[in-house]
C-alpha positions in Angstrom: 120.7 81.0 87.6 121.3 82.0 83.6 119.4 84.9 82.2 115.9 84.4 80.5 117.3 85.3 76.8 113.8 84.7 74.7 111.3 87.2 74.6 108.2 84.6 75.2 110.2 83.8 78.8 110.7 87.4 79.5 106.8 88.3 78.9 105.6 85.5 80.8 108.1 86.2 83.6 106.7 90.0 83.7 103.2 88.8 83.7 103.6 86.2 86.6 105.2 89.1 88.4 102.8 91.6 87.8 99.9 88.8 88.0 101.4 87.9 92.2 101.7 92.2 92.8 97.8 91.8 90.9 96.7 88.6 93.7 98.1 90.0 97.1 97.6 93.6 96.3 93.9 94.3 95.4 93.1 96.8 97.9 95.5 98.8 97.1 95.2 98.4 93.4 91.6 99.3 93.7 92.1 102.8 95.7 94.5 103.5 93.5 92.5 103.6 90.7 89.4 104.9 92.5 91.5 107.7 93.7 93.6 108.3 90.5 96.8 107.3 92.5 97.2 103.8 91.2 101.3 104.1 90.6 101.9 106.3 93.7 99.7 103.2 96.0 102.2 100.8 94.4 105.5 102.4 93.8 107.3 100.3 96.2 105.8 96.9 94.8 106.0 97.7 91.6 110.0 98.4 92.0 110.5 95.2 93.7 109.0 93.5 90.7 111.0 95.6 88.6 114.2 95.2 90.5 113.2 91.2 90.6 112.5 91.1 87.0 115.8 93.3 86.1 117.4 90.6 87.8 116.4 87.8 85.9 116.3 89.2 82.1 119.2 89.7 79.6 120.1 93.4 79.5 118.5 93.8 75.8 115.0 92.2 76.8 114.7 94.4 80.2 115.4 97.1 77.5 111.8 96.0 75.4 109.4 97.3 78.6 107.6 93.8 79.2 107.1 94.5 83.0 105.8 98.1 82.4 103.3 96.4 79.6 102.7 93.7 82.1 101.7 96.3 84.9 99.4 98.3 82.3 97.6 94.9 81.6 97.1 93.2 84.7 97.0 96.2 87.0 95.1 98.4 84.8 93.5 96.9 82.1 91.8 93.8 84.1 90.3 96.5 86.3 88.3 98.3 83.8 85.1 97.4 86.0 86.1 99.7 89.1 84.5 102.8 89.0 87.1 105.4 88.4 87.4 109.5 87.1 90.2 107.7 84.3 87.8 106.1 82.3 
């Protein structure tokens, strides 16, 4: 399979990932942010994704941080209604 070469591919491909970890994650995503831990309750998810997504992008695009923006707004972001010490 060719490498995604257009930044519009690569962002949507970083959002559908982050969007799946998002769907068949939410407890975890919600004690994390509850309890502050949020990245440390997902590190091994959210390396797969990385890992998947490395896999998939040209070198130069993996290089422009769409996964970790991806992660920020779908993991983050979308749950600004959980009550949390963060916000």
């Amino acid at each position: 399979m060719p490498l995604i070469q257009t930044e519009e591919a690569a962002r949507r491909l970083a959002r559908a990932i982050a969007s799946d970890l998002s769907l068949y994650n939410e407890e975890k995503i919600v004690r994390g942010i509850e309890n502050d831990s949020l990245f440390e309750e997902m590190s091994e998810e959210i390396e797969e994704g990385r890992a998947l997504y490395k896999s998939r992008v040209a070198p130069n695009l993996y290089q422009k941080n769409y996964y970790d923006r991806a992660l920020v707004d779908i993991l983050v972001k979308s749950k600004g209604h959980i009550r949390s010490c963060i916000w």
